[in-house]
C-alpha positions as a Python dict, from the first residue, in 0.01 Angstrom:
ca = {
    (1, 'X'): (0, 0, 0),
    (2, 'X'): (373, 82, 60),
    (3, 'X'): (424, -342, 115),
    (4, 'X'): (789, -289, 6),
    (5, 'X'): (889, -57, 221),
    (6, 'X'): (799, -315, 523),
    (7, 'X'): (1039, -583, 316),
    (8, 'X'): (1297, -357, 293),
    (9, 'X'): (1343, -382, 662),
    (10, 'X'): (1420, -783, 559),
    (11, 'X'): (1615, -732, 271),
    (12, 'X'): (1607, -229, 553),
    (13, 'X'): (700, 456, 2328),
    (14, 'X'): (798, 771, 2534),
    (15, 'X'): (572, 1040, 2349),
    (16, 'X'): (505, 983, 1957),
    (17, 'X'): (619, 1336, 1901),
    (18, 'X'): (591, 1443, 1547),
    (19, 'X'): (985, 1537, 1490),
    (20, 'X'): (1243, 1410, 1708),
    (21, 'X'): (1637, 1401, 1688),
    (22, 'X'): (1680, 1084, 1517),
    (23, 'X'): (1572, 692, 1480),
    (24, 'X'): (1756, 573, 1839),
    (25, 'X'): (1632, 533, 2144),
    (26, 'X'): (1829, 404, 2456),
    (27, 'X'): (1621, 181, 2661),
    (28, 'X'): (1624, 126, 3014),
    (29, 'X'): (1543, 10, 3369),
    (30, 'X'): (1708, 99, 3658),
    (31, 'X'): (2063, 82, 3629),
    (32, 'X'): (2017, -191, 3294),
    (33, 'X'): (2010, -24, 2910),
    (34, 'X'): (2093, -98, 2608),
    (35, 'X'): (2058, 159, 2261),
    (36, 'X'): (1807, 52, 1995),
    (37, 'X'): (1786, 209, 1647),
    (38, 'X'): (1626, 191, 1283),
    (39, 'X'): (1765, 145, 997),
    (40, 'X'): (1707, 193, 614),
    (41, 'X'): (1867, -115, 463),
    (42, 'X'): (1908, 39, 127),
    (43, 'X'): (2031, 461, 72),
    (44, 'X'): (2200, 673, -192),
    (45, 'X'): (2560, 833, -133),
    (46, 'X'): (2414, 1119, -58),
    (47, 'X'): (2243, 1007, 283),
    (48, 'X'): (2632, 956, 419),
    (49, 'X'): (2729, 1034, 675),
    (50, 'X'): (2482, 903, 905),
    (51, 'X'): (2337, 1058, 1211),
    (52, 'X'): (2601, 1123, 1441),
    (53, 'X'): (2375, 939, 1764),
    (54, 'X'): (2467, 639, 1620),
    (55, 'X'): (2824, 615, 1642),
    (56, 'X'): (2807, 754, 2002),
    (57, 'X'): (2540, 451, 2056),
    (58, 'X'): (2829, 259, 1860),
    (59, 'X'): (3094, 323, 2057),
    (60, 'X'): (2923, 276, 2382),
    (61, 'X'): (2808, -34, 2272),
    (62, 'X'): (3024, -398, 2334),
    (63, 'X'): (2789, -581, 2099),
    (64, 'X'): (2569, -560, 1818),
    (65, 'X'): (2255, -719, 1710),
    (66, 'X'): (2142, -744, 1405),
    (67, 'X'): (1782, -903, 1228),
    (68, 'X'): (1975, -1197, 1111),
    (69, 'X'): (2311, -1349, 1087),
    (70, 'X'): (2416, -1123, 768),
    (71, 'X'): (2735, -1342, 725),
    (72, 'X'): (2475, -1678, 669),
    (73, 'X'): (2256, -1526, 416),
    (74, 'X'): (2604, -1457, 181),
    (75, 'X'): (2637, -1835, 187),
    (76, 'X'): (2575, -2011, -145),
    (77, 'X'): (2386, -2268, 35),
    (78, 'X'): (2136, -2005, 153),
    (79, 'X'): (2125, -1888, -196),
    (80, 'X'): (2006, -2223, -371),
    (81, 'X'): (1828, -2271, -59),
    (82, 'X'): (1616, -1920, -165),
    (83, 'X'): (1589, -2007, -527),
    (84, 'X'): (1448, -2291, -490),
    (85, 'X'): (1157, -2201, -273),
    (86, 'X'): (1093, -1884, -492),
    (87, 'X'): (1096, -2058, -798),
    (88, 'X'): (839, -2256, -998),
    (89, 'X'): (927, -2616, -1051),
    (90, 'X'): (575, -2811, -1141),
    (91, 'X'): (552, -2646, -1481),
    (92, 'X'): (386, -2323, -1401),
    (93, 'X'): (495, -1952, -1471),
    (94, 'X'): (450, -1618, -1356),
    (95, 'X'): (198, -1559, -1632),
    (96, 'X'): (-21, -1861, -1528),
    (97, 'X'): (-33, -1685, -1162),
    (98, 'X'): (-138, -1403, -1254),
    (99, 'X'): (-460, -1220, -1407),
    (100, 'X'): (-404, -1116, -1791),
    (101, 'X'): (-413, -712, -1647),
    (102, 'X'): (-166, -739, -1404),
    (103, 'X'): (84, -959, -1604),
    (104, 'X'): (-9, -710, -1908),
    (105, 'X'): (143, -431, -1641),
    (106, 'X'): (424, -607, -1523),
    (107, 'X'): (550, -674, -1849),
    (108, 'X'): (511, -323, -1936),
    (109, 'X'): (709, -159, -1623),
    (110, 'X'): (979, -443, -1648),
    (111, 'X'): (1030, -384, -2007),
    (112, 'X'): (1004, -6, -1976),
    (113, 'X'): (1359, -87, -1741),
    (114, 'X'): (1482, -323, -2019),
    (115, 'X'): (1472, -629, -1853),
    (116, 'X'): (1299, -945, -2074),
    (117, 'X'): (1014, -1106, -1916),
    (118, 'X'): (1139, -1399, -2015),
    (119, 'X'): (1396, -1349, -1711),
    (120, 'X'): (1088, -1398, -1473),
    (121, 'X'): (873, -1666, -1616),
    (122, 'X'): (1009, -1900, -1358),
    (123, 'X'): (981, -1699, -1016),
    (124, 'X'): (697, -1639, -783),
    (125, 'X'): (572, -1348, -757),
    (126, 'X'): (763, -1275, -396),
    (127, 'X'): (1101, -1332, -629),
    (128, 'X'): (970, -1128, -917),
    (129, 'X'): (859, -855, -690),
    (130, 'X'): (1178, -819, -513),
    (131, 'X'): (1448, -864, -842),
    (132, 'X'): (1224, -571, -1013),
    (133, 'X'): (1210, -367, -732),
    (134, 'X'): (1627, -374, -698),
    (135, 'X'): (1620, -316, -1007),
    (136, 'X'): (1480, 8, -941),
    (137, 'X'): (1672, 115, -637),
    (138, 'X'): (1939, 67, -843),
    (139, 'X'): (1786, 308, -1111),
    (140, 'X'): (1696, 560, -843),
    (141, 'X'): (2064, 549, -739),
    (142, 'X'): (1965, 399, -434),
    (143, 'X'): (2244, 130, -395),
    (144, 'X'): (2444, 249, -143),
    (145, 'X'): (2484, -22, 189),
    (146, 'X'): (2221, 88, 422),
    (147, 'X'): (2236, 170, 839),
    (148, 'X'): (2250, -214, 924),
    (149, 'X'): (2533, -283, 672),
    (150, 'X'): (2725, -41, 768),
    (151, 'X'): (2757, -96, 1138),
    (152, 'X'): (2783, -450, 1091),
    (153, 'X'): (3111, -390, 834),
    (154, 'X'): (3264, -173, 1140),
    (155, 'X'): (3132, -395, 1415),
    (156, 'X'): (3357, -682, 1285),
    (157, 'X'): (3643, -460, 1239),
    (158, 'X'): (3640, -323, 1542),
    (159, 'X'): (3597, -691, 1675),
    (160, 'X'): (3277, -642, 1851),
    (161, 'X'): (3053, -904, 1980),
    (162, 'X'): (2781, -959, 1711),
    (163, 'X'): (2472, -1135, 1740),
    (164, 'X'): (2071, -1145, 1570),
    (165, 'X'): (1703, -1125, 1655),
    (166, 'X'): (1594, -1426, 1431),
    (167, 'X'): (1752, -1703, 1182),
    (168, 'X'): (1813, -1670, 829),
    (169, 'X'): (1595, -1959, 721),
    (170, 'X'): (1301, -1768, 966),
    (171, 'X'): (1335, -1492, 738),
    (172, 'X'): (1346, -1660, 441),
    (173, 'X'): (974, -1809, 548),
    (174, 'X'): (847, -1459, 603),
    (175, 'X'): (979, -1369, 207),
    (176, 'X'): (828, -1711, 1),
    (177, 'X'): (489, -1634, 184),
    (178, 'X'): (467, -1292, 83),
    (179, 'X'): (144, -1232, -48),
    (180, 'X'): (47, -1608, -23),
    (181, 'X'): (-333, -1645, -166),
    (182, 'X'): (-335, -1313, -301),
    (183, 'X'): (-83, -1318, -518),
    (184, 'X'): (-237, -1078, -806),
    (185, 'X'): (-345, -852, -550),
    (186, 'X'): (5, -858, -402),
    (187, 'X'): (195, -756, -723),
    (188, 'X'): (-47, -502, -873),
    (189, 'X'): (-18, -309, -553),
    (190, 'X'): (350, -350, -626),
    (191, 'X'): (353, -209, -928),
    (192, 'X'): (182, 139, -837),
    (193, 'X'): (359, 163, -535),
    (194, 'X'): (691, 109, -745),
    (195, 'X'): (563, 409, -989),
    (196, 'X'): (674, 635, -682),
    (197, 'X'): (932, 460, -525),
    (198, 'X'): (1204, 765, -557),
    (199, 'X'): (958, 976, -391),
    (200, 'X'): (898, 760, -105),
    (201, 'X'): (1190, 613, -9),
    (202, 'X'): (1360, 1005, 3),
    (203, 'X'): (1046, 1085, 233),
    (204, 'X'): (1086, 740, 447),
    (205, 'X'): (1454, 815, 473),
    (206, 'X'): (1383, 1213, 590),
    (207, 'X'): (1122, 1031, 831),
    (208, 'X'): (1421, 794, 984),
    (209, 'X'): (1689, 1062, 1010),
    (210, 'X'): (1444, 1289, 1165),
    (211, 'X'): (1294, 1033, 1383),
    (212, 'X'): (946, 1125, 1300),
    (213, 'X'): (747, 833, 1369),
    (214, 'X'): (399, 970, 1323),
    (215, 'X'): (544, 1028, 908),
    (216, 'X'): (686, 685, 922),
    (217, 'X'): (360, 491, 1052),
    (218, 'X'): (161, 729, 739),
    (219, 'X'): (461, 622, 466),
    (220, 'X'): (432, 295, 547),
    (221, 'X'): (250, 168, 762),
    (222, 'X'): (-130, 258, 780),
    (223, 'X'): (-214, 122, 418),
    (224, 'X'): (-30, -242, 450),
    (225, 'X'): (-255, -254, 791),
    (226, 'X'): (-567, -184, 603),
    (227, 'X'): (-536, -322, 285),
    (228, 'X'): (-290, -618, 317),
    (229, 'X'): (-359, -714, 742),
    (230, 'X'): (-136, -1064, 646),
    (231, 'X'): (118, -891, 561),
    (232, 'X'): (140, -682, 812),
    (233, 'X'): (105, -914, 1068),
    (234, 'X'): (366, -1191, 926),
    (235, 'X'): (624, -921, 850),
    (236, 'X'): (623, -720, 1135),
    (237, 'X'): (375, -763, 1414),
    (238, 'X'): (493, -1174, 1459),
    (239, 'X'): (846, -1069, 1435),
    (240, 'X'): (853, -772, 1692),
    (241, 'X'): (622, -1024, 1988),
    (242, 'X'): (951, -1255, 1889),
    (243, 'X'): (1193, -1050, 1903),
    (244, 'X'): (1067, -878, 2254),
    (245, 'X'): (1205, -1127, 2520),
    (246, 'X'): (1527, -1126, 2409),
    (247, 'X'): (1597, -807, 2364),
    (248, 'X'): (1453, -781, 2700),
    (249, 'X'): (1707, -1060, 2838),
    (250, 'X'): (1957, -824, 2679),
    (251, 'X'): (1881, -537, 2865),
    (252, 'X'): (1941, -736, 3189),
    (253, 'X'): (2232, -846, 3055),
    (254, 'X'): (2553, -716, 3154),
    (255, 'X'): (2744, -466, 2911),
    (256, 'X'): (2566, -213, 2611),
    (257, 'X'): (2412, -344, 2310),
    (258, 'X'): (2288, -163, 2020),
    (259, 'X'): (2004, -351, 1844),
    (260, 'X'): (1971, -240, 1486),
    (261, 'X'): (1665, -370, 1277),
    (262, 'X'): (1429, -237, 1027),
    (263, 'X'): (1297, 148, 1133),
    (264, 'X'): (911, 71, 1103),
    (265, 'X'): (956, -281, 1321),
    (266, 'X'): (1027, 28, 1563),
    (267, 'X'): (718, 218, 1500),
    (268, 'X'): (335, 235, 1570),
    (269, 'X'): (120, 98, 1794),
    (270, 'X'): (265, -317, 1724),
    (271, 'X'): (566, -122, 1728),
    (272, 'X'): (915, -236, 1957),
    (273, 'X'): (940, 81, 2098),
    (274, 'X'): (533, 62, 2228),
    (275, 'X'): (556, -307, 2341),
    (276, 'X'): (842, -211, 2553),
    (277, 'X'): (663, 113, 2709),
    (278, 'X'): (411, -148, 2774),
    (279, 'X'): (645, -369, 2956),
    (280, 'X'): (746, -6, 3194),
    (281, 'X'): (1062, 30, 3045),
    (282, 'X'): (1197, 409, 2989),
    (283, 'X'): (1258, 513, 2658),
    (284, 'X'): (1459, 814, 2529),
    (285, 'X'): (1478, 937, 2200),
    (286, 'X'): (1820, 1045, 2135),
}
């Protein structure tokens, strides 16, 4: 169902030609533009350096936006505010939630990676989900700060303007509901797509640097629309209508901005790039 590689966009048209130069389009209307790219939020060493369209769309750029105010969701406040709504506190467990098969299977992967289950008895299944599939990454060596990180480390040294699409508490919403009445469903699926995660994130991240969107909508996108339409919809279809007007206000704003967010809110027919082709704006894939 590839789920997780939608959430890594919280946590990572002109033509949809099959290969392009890269994830980055600039975006304009008459004399107005700004750049907009996709990012992996999660890569290995070996994906440095980066495309080099970026730091031209960088450079040109006097602010930066970003899915959410990164600096927020560091705050310890934020963090208790997340554990607590991911979290049981009425006296129920993981193993409670879910059916004897599925538990049976997470206990087996998590155990297989020698982590305890007794470490997440307590969390939802979004929370349990999400520690086990870092957990992976990490295994994978696939630790390294991703596209979004990056920029937003030189945008502040570089003292750029720096602003966001949406509000850390909005995306903390979109993360406790994940998989909200289907919660077996939603971790099973987990669990087989996690058996090839190494595999799939090298081909997502070949997709991205290539800019082939037709791979990326097939990687990612076409099973979460089919088998988990919720999903889909609350992660990225809800988010993108959102996020349209103001990156529109920003294009008719004075000055370059580079919008970086999540490379399949970009992508497909729901996709940012479509619903601004809709709206007549030019798009050019750089």
């Amino acid at each position: 169902m590839r789920w997780f590689l939608g959430l890594l966009s919280l946590f990572f048209f002109i033509s949809l030609s099959a290969v392009a130069e890269t994830s980055l389009w600039r975006v304009s209307k008459g004399a107005n533009e700004l750049y907009i790219g996709g990012t992996v939020h999660v890569l290995s060493a070996s994906d440095y350096p980066l495309p080099k369209a970026y730091d031209v769309a960088f450079n040109k750029a006097t602010k930066l936006v970003f899915e959410t105010d990164t600096e927020a969701t560091q705050d310890p406040a934020f963090g208790q505010s997340l554990m607590s709504r991911m979290m049981y506190t009425d006296g129920r467990s993981l193993k409670d939630e879910l059916s004897r098969e599925t538990y049976q299977k997470f206990e087996a992967f998590s155990v297989a990676r020698g982590l305890p289950m007794a470490m997440f008895q307590q969390m939802r299944p979004p929370l349990a989900v999400l520690t086990l599939m870092i957990v992976e990454l990490q295994r994978l060596g696939i630790a390294e700060a991703g596209v979004d990180a990056y920029y937003y480390q030189r945008a502040k040294a570089e003292n750029k303007i720096i602003g966001q699409l949406e509000t850390p508490q909005q995306q903390l919403e979109f993360i406790v509901n994940l998989g909200k009445g289907r919660e077996d469903d939603f971790v099973s699926y987990s669990l087989k797509d996690m058996q090839e995660l190494g595999v799939v994130m090298g081909d997502l991240v070949s997709a991205w640097r290539s800019g082939d969107t037709n791979k990326m909508v097939s990687l990612a996108l076409t099973e979460m629309r089919r088998d988990f339409p919720g999903i889909y919809q609350q992660l990225l279809v809800s988010r993108n209508h959102n996020w349209l007007p103001k990156i529109e206000k920003m294009i008719n704003d004075p000055g370059t901005e580079l919008v970086l967010v999540g490379a399949l809110h970009l992508v497909g027919d729901d996709g940012v790039l479509q619903l601004l082709r809709n709206k007549g704006y030019k798009l050019e894939q750089q």
